[in-house]
N, C-alpha and C positions, 0 to 999 in steps of 0.2 A: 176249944180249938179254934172255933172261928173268931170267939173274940181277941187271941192271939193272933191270925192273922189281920185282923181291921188294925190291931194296938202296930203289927210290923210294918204291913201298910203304910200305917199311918207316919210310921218314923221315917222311914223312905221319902216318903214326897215330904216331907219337913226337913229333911237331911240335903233332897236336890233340890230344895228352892233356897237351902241355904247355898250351893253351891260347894258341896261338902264331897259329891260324888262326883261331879265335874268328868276329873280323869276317870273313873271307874266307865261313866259313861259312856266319855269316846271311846276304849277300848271295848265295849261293848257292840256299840252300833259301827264299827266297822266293818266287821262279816253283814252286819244286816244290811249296810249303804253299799256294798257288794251283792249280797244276792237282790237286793232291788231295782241294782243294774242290773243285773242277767236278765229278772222277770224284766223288765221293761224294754230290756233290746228286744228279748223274745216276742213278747207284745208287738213293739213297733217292727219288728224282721213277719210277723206274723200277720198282721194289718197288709205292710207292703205286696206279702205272696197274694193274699184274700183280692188285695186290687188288681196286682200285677195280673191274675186269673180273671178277674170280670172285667178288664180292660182289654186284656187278649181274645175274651168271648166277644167281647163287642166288637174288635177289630176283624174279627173272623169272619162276623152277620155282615159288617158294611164291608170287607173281603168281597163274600158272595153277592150282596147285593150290586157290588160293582162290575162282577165277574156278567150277570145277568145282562148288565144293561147292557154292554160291550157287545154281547151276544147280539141282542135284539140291536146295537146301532149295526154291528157288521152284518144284522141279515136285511136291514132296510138297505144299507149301504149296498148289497150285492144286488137286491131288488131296483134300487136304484141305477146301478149302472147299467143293468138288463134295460132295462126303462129308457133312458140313453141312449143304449147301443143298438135297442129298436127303431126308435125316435130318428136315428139320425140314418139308416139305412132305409127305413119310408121314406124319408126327406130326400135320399138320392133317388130314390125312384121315384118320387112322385116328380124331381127335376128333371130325368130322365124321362118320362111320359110327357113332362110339355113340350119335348122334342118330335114328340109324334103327334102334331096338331091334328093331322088326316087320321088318327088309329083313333078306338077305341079298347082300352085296357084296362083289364082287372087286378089288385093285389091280390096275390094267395101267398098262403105260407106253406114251406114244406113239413109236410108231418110224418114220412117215414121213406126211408131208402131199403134200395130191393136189396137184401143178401147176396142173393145169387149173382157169385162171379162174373158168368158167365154171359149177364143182360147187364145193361147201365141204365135203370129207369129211378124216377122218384115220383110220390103221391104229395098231391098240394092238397088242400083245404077246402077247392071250391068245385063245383060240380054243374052238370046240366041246370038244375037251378036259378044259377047266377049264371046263365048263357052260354057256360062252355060245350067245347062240342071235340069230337074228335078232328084233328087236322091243325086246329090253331097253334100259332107257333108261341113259344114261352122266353121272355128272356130278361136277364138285367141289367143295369148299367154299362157291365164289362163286355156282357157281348151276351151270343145267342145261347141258350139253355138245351134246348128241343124241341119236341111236339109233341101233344096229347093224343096218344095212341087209345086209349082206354076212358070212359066216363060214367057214372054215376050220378043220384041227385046230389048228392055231396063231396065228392071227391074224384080227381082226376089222374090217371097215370102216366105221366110223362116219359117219352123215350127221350134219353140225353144223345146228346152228338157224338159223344165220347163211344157211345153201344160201336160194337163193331155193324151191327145191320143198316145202321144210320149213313145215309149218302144225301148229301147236302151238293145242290149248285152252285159255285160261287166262284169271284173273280179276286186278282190280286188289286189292292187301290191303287196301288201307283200308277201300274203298265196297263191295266183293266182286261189282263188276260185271263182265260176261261180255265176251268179246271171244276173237279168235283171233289171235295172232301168227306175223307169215309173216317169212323172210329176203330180204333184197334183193340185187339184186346188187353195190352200196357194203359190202357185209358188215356192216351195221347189221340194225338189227331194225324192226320197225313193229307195234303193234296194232290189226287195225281191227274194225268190227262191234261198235260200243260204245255203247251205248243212248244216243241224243243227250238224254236226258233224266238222264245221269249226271255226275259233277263229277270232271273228271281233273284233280290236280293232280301238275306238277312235281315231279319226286321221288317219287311215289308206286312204289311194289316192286308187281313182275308176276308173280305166282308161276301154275303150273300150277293145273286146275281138276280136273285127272284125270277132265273130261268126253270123251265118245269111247272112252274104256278104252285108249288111246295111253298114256299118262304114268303116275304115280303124282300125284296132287294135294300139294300146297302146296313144291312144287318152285322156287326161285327162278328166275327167266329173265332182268331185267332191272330197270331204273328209267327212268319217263317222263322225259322234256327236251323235251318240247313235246307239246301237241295240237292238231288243228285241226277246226274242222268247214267243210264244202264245201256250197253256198249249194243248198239241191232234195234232199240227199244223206238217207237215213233214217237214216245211224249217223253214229259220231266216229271217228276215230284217233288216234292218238297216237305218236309218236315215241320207242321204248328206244335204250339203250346195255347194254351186256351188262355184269355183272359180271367175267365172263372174261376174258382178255389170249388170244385164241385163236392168235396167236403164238409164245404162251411157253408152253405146253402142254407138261407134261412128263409127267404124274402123273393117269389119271383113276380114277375108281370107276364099275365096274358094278353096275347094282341086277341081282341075278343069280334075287332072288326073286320079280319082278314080273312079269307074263304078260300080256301086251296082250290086249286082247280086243275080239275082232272083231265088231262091230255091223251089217258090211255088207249082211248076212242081213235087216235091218228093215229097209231102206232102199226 
């Protein structure tokens, strides 16, 4: 038997080297130049998926990798503009302080506002310490803040203008007429005790009078948006807004050289 297949064998490749099976051939290897197509798309559609998957894995790590950084640049970036937005609100009050060549002033920052409805105080940062004391007045650029009601070796409590208990002396700058400004409990301002013989106009700036020995005078405090007078009444009032955003309180100065003085003694 096997030497019958070497003998058939053998006739076979002596038959196609003559070129005897030719046709036999090609009709042969037709299905098989077809299924060698199939295996070989499969192959190359198979290769493609195996890349198209460790190209997507890799697009996904340098995805996150990129997602990371963005992170870390938008939280330097947010650090940054804190940086900024510090930067440049020292900068006005440190401008604002070379206006007070005669004061002496400390920066503090504020670090916690009172809940309670009821009072308008805030706590700065700096304390007996760094020289403060009770009495000295607080303020920033826009105008006056308060006084430091309360003290500690580290931290101070400031009653705002805005408190209703706050009664501040001060005049109008135009007409340089007298009056006192109290806080309400709206957290606005009011001035009253204003000589009904005096002309308040809208818009007029209310600066301290540094009468009392409470303040230092020509301290800003506010601007009229209304006055009225009350029909029997001996004075006027008038209505402020504060130059302050007393929400956004970041940054105040104390006048550290100013020493209230107590008049209670003549009374």
């Amino acid at each position: 038997m096997f030497l019958f297949s070497m003998f058939l064998c053998s006739c076979m490749i002596m038959t196609s080297t003559a070129g005897l099976l030719a046709s036999v051939e090609g009709i042969a290897s037709t299905p098989l130049y077809f299924l060698s197509d199939i295996f070989s798309n499969v192959s190359r559609g198979t290769n493609r998926v195996v890349t198209d998957l460790r190209e997507i894995g890799q697009l996904r790590q340098r995805n996150a990798e990129l997602e990371d950084a963005l992170a870390r640049s938008q939280a330097e970036l947010v650090e940054l503009r804190e940086v900024a937005s510090d930067a440049q609100r020292l900068a006005e009050l440190l401008e604002y302080r070379s206006a007070f060549q005669n004061q002496e002033t400390v920066t503090a920052e504020v670090i916690a506002y009172d809940p309670n409805a009821l009072t308008r105080t805030i706590v700065i940062n700096r304390g007996s310490r760094d020289g403060l004391s009770v009495g000295m007045p607080v303020t920033t650029q826009q105008g006056l803040i308060g006084q430091i009601v309360d003290v500690t070796a580290t931290a101070s409590r400031v009653l705002l203008v805005t408190d209703p208990t706050s009664n501040i002396s001060a005049r109008l700058q135009t007409s340089r007429a007298q009056g006192t400004v109290v806080g309400l409990l709206t957290g606005s301002l009011r001035m009253d005790l204003i000589p009904l013989d005096e002309t308040v106009e809208d818009g007029d700036i209310v600066i301290t009078s540094g009468l009392g020995g409470s303040f230092p005078p020509d301290i800003p405090i506010g601007q009229v948006t209304s006055s009225s007078r009350e029909a029997g009444a001996l004075s006027q009032s008038a209505e402020l807004r504060s130059l302050v955003n007393f929400d956004r309180l970041e940054f105040v100065l104390v006048v550290t050289s100013f020493v209230p003085v107590d008049i209670s003694a003549f009374d």
